[in-house]
Structures are given as structure tokens and as C-alpha cells.
DSSP file (Angstrom, degrees, kcal/mol; ACC not computed):
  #  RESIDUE AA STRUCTURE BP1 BP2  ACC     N-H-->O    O-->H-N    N-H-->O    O-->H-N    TCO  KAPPA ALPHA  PHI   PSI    X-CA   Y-CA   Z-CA
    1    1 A X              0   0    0      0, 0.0    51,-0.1     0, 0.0     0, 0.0   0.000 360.0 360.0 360.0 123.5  102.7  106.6  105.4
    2    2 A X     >  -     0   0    0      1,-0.1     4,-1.2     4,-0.0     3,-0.2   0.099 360.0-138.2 -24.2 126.7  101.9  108.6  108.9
    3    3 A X  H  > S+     0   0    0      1,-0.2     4,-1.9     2,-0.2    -1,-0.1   0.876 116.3  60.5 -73.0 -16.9  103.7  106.9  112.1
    4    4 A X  H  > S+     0   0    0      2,-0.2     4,-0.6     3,-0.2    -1,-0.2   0.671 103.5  47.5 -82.4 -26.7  100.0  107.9  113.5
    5    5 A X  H >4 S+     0   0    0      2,-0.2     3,-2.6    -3,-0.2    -2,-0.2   0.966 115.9  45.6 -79.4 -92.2   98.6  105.3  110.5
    6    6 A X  H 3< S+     0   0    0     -4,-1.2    -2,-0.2     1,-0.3     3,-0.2   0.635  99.4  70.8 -18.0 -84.8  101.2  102.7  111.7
    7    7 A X  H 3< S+     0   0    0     -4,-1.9     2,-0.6     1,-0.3    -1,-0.3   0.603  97.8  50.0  -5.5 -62.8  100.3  103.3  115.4
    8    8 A X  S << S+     0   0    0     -3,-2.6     2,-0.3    -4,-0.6    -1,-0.3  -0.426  87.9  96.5-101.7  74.8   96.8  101.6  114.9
    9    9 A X  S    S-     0   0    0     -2,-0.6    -4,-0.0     1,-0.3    -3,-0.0  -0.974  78.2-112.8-133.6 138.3   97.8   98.6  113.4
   10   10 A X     >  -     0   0    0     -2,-0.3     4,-0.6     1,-0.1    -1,-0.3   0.472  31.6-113.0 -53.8-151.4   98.4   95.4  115.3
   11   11 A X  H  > S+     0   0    0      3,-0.2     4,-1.9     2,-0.1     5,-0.3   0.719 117.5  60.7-127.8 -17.5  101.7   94.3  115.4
   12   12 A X  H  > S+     0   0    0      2,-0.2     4,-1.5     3,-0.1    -2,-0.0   0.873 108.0  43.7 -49.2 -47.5  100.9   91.5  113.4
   13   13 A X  H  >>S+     0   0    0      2,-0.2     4,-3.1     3,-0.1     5,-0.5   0.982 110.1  57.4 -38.7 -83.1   99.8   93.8  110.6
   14   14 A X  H >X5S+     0   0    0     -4,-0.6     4,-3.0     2,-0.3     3,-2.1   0.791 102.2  53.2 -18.5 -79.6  102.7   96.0  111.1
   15   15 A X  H 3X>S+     0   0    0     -4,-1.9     4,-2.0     1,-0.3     5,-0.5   0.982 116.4  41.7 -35.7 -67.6  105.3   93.0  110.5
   16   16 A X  H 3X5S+     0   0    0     -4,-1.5     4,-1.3    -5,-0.3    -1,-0.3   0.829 110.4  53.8 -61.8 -19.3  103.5   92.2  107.2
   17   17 A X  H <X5S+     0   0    0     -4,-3.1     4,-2.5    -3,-2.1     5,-0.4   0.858 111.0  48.8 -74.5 -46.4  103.2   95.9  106.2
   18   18 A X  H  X<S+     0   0    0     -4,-3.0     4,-0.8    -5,-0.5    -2,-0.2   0.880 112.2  49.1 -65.1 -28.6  107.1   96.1  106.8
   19   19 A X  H  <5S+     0   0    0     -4,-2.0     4,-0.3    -5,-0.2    -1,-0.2   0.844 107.2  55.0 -53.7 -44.3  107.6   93.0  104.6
   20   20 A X  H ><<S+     0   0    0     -4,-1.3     3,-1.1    -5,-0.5    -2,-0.2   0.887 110.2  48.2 -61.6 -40.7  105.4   94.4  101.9
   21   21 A X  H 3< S+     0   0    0     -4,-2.5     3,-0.4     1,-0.3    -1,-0.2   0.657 102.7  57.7 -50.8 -40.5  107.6   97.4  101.9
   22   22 A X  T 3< S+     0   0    0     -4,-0.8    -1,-0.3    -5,-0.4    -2,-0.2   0.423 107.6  53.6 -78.0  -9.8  110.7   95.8  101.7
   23   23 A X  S <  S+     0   0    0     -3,-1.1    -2,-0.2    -4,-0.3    -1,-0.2   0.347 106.1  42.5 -99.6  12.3  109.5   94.4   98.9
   24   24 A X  S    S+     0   0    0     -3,-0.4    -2,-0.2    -4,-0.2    -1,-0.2  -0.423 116.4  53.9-109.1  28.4  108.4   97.0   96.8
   25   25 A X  S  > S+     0   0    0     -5,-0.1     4,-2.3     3,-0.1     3,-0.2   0.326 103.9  55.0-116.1 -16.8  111.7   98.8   97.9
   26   26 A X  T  4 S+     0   0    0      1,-0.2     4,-0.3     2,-0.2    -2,-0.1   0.648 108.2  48.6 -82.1 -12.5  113.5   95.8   96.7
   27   27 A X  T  4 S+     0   0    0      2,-0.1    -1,-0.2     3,-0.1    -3,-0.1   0.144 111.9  50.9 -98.1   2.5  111.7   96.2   93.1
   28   28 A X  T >> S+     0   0    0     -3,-0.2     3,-2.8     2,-0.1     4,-2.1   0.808 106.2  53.5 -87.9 -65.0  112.6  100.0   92.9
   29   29 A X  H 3X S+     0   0    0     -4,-2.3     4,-2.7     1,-0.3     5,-0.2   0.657 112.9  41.4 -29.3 -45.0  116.0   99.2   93.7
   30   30 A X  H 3> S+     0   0    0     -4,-0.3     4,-2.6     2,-0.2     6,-0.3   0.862 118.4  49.3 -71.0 -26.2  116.3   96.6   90.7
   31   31 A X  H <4>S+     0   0    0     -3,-2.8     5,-5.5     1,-0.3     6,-1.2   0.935 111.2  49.9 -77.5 -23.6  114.3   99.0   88.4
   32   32 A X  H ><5S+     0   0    0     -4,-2.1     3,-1.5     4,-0.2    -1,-0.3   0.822 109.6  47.0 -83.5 -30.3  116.5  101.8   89.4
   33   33 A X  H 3<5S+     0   0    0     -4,-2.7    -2,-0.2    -5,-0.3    -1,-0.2   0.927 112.6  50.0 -85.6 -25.7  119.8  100.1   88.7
   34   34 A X  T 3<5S-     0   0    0     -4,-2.6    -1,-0.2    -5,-0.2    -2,-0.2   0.507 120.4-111.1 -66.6   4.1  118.5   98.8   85.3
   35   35 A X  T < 5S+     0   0    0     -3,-1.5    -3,-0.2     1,-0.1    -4,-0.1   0.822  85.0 118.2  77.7  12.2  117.3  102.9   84.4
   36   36 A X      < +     0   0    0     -5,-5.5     2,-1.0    -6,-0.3    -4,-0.2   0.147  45.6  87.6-115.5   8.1  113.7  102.0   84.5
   37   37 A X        +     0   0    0     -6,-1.2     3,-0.1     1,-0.2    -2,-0.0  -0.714  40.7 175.8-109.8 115.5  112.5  104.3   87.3
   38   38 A X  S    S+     0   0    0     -2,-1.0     2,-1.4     1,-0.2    -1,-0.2   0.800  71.8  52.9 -91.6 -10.6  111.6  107.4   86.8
   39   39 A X        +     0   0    0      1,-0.2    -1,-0.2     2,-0.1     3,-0.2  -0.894  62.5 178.8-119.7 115.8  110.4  108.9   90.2
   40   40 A X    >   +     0   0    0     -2,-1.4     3,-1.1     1,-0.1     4,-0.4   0.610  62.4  81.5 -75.7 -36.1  113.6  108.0   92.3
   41   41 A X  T 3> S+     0   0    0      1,-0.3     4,-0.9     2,-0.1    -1,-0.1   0.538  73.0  73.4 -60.5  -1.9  112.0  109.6   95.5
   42   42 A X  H 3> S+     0   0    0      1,-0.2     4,-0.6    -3,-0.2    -1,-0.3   0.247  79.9  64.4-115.2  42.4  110.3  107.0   96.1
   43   43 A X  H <> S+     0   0    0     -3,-1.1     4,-1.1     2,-0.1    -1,-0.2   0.797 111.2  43.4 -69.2 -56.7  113.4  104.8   97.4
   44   44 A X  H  > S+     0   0    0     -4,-0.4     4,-0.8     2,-0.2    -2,-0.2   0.665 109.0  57.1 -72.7 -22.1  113.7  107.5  100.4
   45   45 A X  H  X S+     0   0    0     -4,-0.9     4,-2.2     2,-0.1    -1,-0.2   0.945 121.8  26.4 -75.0 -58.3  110.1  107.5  100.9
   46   46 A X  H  X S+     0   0    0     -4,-0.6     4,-0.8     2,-0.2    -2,-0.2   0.634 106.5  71.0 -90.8  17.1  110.1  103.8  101.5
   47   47 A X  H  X S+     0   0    0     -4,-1.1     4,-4.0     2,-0.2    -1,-0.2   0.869 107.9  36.0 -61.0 -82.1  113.2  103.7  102.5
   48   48 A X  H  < S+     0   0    0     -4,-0.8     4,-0.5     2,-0.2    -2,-0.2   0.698 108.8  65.7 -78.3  -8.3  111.7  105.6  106.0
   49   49 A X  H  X S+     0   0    0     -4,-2.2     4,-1.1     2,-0.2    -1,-0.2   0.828 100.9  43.5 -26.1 -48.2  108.6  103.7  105.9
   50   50 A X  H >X S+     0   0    0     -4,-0.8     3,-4.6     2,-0.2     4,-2.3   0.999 116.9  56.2 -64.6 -60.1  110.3  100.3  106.6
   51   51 A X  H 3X S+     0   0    0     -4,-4.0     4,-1.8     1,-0.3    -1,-0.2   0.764 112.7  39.9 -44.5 -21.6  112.1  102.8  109.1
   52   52 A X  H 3> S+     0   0    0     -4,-0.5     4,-0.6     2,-0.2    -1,-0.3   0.880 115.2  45.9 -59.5 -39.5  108.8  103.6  110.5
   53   53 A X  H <X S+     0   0    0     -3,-4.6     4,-2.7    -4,-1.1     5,-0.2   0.882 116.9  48.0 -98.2 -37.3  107.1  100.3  110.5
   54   54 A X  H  X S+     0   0    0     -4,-2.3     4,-2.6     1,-0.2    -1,-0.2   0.843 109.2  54.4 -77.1 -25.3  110.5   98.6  112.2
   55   55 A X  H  X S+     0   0    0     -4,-1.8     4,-0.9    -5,-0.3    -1,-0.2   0.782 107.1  45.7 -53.3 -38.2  110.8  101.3  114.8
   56   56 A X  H  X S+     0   0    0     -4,-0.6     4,-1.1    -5,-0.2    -2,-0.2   0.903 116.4  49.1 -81.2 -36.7  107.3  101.0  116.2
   57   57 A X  H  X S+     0   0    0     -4,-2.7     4,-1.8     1,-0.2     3,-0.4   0.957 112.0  51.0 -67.4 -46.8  108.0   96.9  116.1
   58   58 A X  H  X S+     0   0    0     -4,-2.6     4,-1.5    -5,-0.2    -2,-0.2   0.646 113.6  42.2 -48.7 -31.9  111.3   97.7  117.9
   59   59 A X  H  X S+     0   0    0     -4,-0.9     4,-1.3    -5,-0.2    -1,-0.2   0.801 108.3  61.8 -95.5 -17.5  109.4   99.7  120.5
   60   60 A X  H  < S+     0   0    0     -4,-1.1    -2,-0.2    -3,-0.4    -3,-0.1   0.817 103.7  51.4 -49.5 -65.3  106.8   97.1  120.7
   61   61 A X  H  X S+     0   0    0     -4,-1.8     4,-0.8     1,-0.2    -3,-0.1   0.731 108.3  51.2 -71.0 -34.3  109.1   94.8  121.8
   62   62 A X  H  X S+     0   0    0     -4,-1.5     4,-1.0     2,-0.2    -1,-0.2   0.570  96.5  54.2 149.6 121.1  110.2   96.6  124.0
   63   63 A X  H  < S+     0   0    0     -4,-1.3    -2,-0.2     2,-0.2    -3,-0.1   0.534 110.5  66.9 -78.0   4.3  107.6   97.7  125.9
   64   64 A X  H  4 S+     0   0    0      1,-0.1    -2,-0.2    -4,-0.1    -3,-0.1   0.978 101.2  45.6 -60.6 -72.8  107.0   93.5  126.0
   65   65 A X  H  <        0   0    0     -4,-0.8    -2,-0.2     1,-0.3    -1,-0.1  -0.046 360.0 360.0 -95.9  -8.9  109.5   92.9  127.6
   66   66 A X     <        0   0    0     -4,-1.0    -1,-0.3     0, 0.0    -2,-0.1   0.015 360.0 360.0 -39.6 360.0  109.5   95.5  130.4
């Protein structure tokens, strides 16, 4: 996913998008240490998504708080 995609989503959204991720990264993980995953890039892809989604929340926060 685009940081530009991320970018217009509320920040509410965002939080739950970064949950969702982390838990489909947390079901590769298991599928990959048991030998059941075959496309393995896509640890690092959502591996930097979560980075994405937690960066923008991180910046979010703050520009709050300024």
C-alpha cells in the first residue's frame, strides 16, 4: 500500500488498518515457520506497511501535540 493511500485515511482508520496488518503479518509469520508459505515477500511487504501506517500515526501525534 502507497503512503499517499494511507495519507487520506482518518487516523482512526489508520490505527485499525495497522492492526489489520499486524495481523495478517502475524499469520504469515506462523505459516512461514511451519513451511506453509510460499510467497515469503510478503513478510517485507507488510512488514513496511505496518511501518507505513505507524509512521503517519507517529507523525500525527505529533503534529497534535505541537
Amino acid at each position: 500500500m502507497k503512503a499517499s493511500e494511507l495519507r487520506e485515511l482518518s487516523e482512526e482508520e489508520l490505527q485499525a488498518k495497522s492492526n489489520e496488518l499486524r495481523g495478517e503479518l502475524f499469520n504469515l509469520k506462523v505459516k512461514h515457520s511451519t513451511g506453509q508459505l510460499e510467497d515469503t515477500a510478503r513478510l517485507g511487504l507488510l512488514r513496511r506497511d505496518v511501518a507505513r501506517c505507524e509512521t503517519l500515526l507517529r507523525e500525527r501525534q505529533e503534529a497534535t501535540t505541537e
